[in-house]
N, C-alpha and C positions, 0 to 999 in steps of 0.2 A: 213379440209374437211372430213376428215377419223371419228374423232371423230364425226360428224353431223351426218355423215353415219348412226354409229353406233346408237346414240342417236334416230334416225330414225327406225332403224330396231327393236329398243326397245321398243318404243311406237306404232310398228304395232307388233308385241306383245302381250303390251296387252289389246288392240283394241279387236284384233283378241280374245284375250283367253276371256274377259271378253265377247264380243259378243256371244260366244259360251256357258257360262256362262248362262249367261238373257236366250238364247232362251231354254239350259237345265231344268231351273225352273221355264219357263213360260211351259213350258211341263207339269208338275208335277203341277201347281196353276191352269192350266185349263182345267185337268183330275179331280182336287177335287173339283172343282165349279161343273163340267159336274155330278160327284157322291152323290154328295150334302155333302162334308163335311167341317167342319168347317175351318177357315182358320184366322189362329191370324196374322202373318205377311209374307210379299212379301219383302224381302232382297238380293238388291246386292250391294259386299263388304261386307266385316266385321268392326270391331271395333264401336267406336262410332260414332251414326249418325250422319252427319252433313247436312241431312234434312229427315222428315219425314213428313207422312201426315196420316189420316187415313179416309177409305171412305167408306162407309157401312157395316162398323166393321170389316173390313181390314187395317191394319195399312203396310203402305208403306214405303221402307225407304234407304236410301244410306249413307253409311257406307263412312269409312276411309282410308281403306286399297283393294287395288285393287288386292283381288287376292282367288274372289268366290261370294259366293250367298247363300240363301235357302229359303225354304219355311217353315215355322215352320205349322205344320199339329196334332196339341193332340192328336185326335184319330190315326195315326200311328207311331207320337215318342215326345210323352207330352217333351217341352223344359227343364222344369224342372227337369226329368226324367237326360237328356242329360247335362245338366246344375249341376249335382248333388244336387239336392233340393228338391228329391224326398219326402221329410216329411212335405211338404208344402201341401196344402188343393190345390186340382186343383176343376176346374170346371167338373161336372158330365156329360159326353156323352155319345150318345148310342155307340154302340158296331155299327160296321161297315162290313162287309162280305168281305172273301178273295179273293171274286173278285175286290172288290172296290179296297182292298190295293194292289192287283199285278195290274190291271190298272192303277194307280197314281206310283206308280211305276217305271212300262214300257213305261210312256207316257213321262219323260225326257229324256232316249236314243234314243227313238224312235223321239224326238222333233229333239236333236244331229243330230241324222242320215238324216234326214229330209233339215236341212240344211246342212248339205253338201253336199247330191243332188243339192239341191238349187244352190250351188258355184259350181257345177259338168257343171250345165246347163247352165252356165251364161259363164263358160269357154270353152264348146264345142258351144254355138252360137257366142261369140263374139272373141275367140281365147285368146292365151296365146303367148309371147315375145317367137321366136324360135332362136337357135343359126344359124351360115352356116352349123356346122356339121350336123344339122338336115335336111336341103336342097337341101344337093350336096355330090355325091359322090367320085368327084373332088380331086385326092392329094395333097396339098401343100406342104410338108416335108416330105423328106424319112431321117431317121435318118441314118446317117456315119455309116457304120461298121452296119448297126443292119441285119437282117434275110432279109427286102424287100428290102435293097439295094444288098443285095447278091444276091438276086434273081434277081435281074435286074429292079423293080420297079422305077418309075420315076415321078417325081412330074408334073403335068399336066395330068399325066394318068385321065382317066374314069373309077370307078370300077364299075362293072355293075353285076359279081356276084362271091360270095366268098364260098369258099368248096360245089359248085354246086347249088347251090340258089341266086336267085335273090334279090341284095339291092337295099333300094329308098334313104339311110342317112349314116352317116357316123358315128354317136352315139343314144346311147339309148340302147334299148328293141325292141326284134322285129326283121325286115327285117334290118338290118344296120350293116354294116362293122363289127364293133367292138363286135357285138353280135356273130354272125357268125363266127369270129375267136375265141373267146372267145368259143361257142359249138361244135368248131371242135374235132376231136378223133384222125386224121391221125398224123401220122408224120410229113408229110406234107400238108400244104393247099394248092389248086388251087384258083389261085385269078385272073379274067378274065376281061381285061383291053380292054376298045375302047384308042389305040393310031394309030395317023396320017391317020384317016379313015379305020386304020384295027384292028378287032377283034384279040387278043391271051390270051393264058392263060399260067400263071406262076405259080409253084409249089415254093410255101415258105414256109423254117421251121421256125414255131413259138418259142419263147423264153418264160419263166416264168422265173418274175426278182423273185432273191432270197431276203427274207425280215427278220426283225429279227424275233425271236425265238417267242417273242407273237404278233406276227402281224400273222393276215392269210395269208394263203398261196394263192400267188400270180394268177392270170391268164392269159393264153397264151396271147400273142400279136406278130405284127411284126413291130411294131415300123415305125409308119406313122402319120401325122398329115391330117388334112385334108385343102382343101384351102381357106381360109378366108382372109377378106379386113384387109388393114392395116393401123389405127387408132388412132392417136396420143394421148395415157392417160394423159402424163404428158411432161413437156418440163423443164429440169434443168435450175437453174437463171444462165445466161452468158456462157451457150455452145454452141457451135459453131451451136444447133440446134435453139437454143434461137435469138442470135448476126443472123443469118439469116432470120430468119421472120417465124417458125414454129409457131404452137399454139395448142392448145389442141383439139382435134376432128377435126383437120385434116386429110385427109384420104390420101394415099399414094397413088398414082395409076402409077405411074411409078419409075425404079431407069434406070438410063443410059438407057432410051430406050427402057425398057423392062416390063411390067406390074409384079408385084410382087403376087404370090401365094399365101403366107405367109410371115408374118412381120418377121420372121429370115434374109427371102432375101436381106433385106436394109443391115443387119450385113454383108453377106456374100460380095456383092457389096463392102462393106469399106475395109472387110478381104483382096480384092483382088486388093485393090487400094490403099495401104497404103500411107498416105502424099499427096495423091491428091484429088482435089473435084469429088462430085458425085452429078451430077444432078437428083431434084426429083420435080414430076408433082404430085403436091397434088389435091386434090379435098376441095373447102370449101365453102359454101353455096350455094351450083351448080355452081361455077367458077373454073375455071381451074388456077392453079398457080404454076411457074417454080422456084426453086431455085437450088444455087448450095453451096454444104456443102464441109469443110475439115473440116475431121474428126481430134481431137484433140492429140497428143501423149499421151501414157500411162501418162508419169510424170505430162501432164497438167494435165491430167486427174483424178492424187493422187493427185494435190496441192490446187483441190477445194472441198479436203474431199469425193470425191469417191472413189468405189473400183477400182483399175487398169485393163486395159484389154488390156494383150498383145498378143491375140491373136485368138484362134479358137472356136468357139463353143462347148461346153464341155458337158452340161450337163442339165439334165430336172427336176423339181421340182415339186409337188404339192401343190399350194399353191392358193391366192385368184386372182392371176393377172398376166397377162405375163409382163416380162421386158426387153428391150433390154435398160442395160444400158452402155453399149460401143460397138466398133463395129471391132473387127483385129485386126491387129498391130498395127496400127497409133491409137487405140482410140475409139470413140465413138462417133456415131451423136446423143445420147442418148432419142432415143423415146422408151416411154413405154405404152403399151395396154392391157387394164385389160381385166382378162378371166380368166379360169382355172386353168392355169396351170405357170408356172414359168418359162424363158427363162433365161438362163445364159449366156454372152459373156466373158470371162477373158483370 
């Protein structure tokens, strides 16, 4: 599936780059029609054509290799010329004026630029795919030990506004959590929480994780996730999440009773139950579905070629997908939910 992925993200690509392509030197083909200059060939792609046409002394033509275009133009760059064949006899034309050649020109970027408005406008009417972070400023995870659990932070909080300004999101640019800590200057930040129907505010020191020597240097944070649904990626063959009836794009909405913030929660639920089941209330194609899991012991857990997880939540990764794939000390109910970022249980 991973490899489709890819294969996929290759061919929008170069979709993408050759569309961008055509509309740059349809730029340029119909700036020198508008100036009146000659025009030998319309090419996109290079190498040898594998169709051409020619049609009122334009010759058209699609090449082999997908990765460009041009417009051959004599009067501003004789192919021959560019071709090394300059001792060849060309056809005689007039001389063309410097406005002609900086229009034909300017009229490819200007084409470029043109469509990406074009895709600017199509994505501010019809929208673009938003994450939860971008929606709610909701906590899901306050990390162990970091600056906002010392501060008293707590997942379910409201943050409503951070070093004295008002957020609508929890990532990005802009009004949102993570920007606002990130331009903070204090020592410490105020970070102003709606819990239990009351208003407070909490002063947290921020951290910069230390990185290596040529990585840039780091920026403040206080180590909070925000809260998002919890979504089954993937289901190991014969774990005990499998042997009970999970599947993939299952959505978690309860462990023991409790609705889940963040998909760590499910770990933490198993953390604290080692050796016994934990009931989970999935959601899956608008039905509601109950099961009950024991989570497997570490050893089962090395003997089917996974990593072992004896125990707590450790640590956080940058990478293409979150994972939980064990869950405490007994093991793993091993569900994983692709995102951002990398979730580690061991």
């Amino acid at each position: 599936m991973h490899f489709l992925k890819v294969i996929f993200v290759f061919l929008e690509v170069v979709v993408l780059f050759n569309l961008l392509i055509f509309v740059h030197e349809l730029g340029h083909f119909l700036a020198a029609r508008w100036r009146g200059l000659k025009i030998e060939r319309f090419a996109i792609w290079f190498g040898k054509p594998i169709w051409k046409t020619k049609i009122n002394g334009v010759e058209y033509a699609l090449g082999t290799i997908p990765a460009g275009g041009y417009v051959s133009l004599p009067q501003m760059a004789p192919m021959e010329m560019i071709e090394g064949k300059a001792d060849e006899k060309t056809e005689q034309l007039p001389n063309i004026s410097a406005l002609d050649k900086i229009i034909v020109a300017f009229a490819g970027p200007l084409f470029s630029f043109l469509l990406a408005m074009a895709f600017a406008v199509v994505v501010w009417q019809v929208g673009r795919p938003v994450t939860e972070g971008e929606t709610s400023t909701t906590i899901g995870l306050v990390y162990k030990d970091g600056p906002a659990f010392k501060a008293g932070l707590l997942p379910g909080d409201h943050i409503v506004a951070v070093d004295g300004k008002p957020v609508s999101k929890f990532g990005g640019m802009g009004d949102s959590v993570s920007w606002r800590v990130v331009r903070s200057e204090g020592t410490t930040i105020p970070v102003t929480v709606e819990r239990g129907g009351e208003t407070k505010t909490i002063e947290v020191t921020p951290v910069i994780e230390e990185g290596k020597p040529w990585q840039r240097k780091g920026l403040r944070q206080i180590q909070i996730e925000p809260a998002q649904a919890s979504i089954v990626g993937e289901v190991y063959k014969n774990s005990p999440a499998e042997l009970a009836g999970l599947k993939v794009k299952d959505e978690v909405i309860e462990v023991d009773g409790k609705k889940p913030l963040h998909f760590s929660d499910i770990a933490v639920a198993m953390e604290n139950n080692p050796g016994k089941s934990v009931d989970l209330v999935v959601l899956r194609k608008g039905e509601q579905l109950k099961f009950s899991i024991t989570p497997e012991s570490s050893a089962q857990h090395g003997e089917r070629g996974q990593e072992a997880a004896p125990g707590h939540l450790v640590d956080r990764r940058r990478q293409d997908h979150h994972q939980l794939s064990g869950a405490g000390g007994a093991g793993g109910g091993q569900l994983q939910r692709h995102d951002e970022h990398l979730w580690r249980v061991v």
